[in-house]
N, C-alpha and C positions, 0 to 999 in steps of 0.2 A: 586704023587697024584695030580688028578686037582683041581685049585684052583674052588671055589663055582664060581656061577655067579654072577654078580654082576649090577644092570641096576641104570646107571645115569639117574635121571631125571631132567628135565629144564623147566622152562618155559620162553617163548619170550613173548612181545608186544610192536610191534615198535621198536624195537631196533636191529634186525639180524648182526649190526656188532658188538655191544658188545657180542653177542651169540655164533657168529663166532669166536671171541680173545678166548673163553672160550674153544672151540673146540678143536680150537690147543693147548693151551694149555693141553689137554691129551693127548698129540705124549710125555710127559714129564713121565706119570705111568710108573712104572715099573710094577705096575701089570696087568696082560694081557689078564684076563676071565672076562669083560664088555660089557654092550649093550648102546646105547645113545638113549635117549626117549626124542625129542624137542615134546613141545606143544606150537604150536600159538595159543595165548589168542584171536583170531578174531584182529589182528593188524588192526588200520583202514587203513594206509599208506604202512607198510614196512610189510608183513609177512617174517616170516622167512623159510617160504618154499621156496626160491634161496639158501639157504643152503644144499639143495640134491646134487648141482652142485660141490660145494666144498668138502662137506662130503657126499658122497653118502651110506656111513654107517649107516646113522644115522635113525632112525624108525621117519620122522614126521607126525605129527597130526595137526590135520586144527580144531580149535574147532569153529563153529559157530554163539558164542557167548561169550565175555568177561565173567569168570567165576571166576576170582578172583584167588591170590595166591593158594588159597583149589584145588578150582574148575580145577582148571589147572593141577594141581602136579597130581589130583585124577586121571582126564585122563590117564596123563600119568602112573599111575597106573595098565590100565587096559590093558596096552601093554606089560606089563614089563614080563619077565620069570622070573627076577634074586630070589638067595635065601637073597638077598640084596636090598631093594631100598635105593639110596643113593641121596637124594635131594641136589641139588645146585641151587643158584641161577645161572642167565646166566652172571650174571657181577661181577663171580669170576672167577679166576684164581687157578689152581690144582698145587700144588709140586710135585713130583717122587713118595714117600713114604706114599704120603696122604690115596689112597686104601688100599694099603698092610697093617700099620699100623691099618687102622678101621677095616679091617675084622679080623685080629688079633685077636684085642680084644675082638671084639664082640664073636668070637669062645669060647675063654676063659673066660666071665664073662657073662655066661645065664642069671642072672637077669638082664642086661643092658637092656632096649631095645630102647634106643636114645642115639647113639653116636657122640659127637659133636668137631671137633678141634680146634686147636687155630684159632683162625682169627684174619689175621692182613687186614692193610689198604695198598691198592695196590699202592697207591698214596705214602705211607710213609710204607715203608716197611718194618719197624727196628719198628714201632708201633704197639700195640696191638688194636682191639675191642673186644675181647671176649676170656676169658679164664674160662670159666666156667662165672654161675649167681647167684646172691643170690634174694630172694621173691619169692615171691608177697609182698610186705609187708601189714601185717593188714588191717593196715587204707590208707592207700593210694593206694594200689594195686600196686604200681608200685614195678620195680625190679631195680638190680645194675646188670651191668655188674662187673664179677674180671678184675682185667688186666687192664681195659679201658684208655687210650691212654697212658699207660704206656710205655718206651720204652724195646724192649726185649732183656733181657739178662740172658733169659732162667730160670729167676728165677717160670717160669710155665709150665715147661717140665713135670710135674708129672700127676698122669691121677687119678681119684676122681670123686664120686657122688658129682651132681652140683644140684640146684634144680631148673634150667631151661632148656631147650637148644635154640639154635638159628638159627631159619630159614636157613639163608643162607648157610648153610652147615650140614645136618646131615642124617645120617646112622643108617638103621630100619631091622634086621630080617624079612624077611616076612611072618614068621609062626609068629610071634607077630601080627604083622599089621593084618593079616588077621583074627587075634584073638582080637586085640581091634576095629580094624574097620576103615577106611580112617580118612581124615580130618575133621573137621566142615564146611561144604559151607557159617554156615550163617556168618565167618567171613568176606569175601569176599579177606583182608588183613588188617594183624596183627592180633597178638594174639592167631591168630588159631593154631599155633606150642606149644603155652603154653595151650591153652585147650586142645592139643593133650597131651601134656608131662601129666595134668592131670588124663585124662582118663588112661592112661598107668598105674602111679602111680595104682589109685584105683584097677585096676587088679593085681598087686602085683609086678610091675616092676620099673626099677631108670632111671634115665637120667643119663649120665656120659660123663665129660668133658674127653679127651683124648688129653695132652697137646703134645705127642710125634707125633703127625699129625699138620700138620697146612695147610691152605688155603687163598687165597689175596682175598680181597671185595672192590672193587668199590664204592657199597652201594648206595644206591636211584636214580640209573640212571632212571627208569621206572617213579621213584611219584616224583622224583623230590625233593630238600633240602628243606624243611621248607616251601612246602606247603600247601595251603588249604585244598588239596583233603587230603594230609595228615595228615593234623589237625582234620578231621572228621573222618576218620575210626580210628585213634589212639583214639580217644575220646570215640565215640563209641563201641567199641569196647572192652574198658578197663570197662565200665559200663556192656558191656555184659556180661563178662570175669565173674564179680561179682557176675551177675544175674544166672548165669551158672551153678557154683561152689562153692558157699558161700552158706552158709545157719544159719537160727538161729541169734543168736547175733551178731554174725562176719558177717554176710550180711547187720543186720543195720545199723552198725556202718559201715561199708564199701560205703555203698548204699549212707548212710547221709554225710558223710564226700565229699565224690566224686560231687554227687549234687549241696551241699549246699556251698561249700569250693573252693573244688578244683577245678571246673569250673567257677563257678560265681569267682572267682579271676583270671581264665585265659582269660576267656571276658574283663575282666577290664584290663589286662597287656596288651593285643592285643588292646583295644579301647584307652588305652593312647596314645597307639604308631600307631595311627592311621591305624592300622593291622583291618580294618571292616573284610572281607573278615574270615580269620581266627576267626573272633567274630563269625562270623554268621556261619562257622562250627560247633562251639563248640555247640551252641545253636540248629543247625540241628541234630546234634550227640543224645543230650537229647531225642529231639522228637521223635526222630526214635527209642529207648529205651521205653519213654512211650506210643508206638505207638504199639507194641509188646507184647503183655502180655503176649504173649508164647513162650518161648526162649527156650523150647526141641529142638532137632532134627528132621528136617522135612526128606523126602528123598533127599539123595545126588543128585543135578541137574544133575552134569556132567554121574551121571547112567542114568539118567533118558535119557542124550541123547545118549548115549551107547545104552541102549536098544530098542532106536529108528531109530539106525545106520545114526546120525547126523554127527558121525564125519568122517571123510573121512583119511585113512593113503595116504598120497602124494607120487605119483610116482615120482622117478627119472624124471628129465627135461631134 
């Protein structure tokens, strides 16, 4: 029997040789029915279209305009055939087993419809970052990773509803996807995997950690450790996340705490330590929150330039 198909998607910006480690690393699957869907986020320097030359297999896409982790992935959405899209970041690394193992399960447990593997750190590779999540919590909206820098020693081999998943690696039915509908654009990055896992939820579907796969992550080669630009969409973003999702009492108190608390204390910890920059993040993040009083679903950008035939698939070079 053939196996289903299966379409990796990536996205690049600025980075084509960590995209390229990524590449090869799939000469490693043992499973054999996949398509590779790069999307260039508008690189300003490096596109990753000199990648036809090395992988000439691979479907890329030129987008015209930085669109954001969403915006990107959505593209590559629109190329995809598989009965699978399987998002990765570009600056992870695949095992043998990792395909085989997710499409597995997902055959086997219909209400899944986000499957996510262990992830460890490619740098330390006996470490865990992710083996399944726990939150949003209440009042702070944040979440825990399980596992997190644990070392592994397999004590999270077991596979379970988690009630997150995590960008960097996971795997979607596409008769769901197609049924709850692409990513959020308006996250631009972060979060937008958890407003996804949401939406899924409310239709009547689980996230599910799947510890018998695992994946190596890099992790913030594109934003970079512990910056600015990071300090604002994660801020923002986490304010959206609320504004989105919460409703009622749990949005006040979610709303107020985040506001009142949990920023105005992160400006103070970044303005001790001489961190302005990151201060004046946090306080952008706000604004651009109260700047918004309509936080629905506008239409998807990256359709919007699909239906404009903005993006261009790159010939062979």
């Amino acid at each position: 029997m053939k196996e289903p198909l299966v379409s990796i998607i990536t996205v690049n910006y600025d980075t084509p040789e960590v995209t390229a480690a990524m590449l090869r690393s799939l000469d490693k699957l043992t499973y054999q029915n996949w398509e590779v869907i790069v999307v260039d986020n508008a690189s300003p320097n490096h596109s990753s279209v000199v990648l036809k030359n090395e992988f000439p297999f691979i479907k890329h896409v030129s987008s015209p305009e930085n669109l954001g982790f969403a915006g990107g992935n959505n593209i590559g959405l629109q190329f995809a055939k598989g009965d699978f899209a399987f998002f990765i970041n570009n600056d992870t690394e695949v095992t043998p087993n990792l395909v085989t193992e997710l499409v597995a399960y997902l055959q086997t447990h219909p209400k899944c419809a986000m499957a996510c593997p262990k992830i460890k750190y490619f740098y330390m590779p006996d470490t865990i970052q992710y083996a399944g999540a726990i939150g949003l919590h209440p009042l702070t909206s944040r979440s825990y990773d399980i596992g997190y820098l644990q070392k592994d020693n397999g004590q999270f081999d077991d596979c379970r509803v988690t009630d997150l998943p995590n960008g960097a690696a996971m795997m979607i039915p596409m008769k769901l996807l197609n049924q709850v509908g692409p990513m959020s654009e308006m996250y631009f990055l972060y979060y937008e995997e958890l407003d996804w896992a949401a939406r899924f939820k409310k239709a009547g579907y689980e996230v599910h950690y799947v510890g018998t796969a695992e994946i190596y992550h890099k992790e913030s080669v594109s934003t970079g450790k512990n910056s600015p630009f990071k300090t604002y969409y994660i801020y923002r973003n986490r304010f959206l996340y609320i504004r989105r999702n919460y409703s009622g009492f749990k949005w006040l108190i979610a709303s107020t705490f985040f506001v009142l608390v949990s920023s105005m204390v992160h400006i103070l910890k970044h303005g001790l330590k001489k961190e302005w920059e990151h201060s004046k993040s946090i306080w952008k993040a706000l604004l651009w929150n109260f700047s918004k009083p309509h936080h629905k679903e506008p239409n998807n950008h990256s359709s919007t330039f699909i239906g404009k035939t903005k993006i261009d698939l790159m010939p062979t070079l």
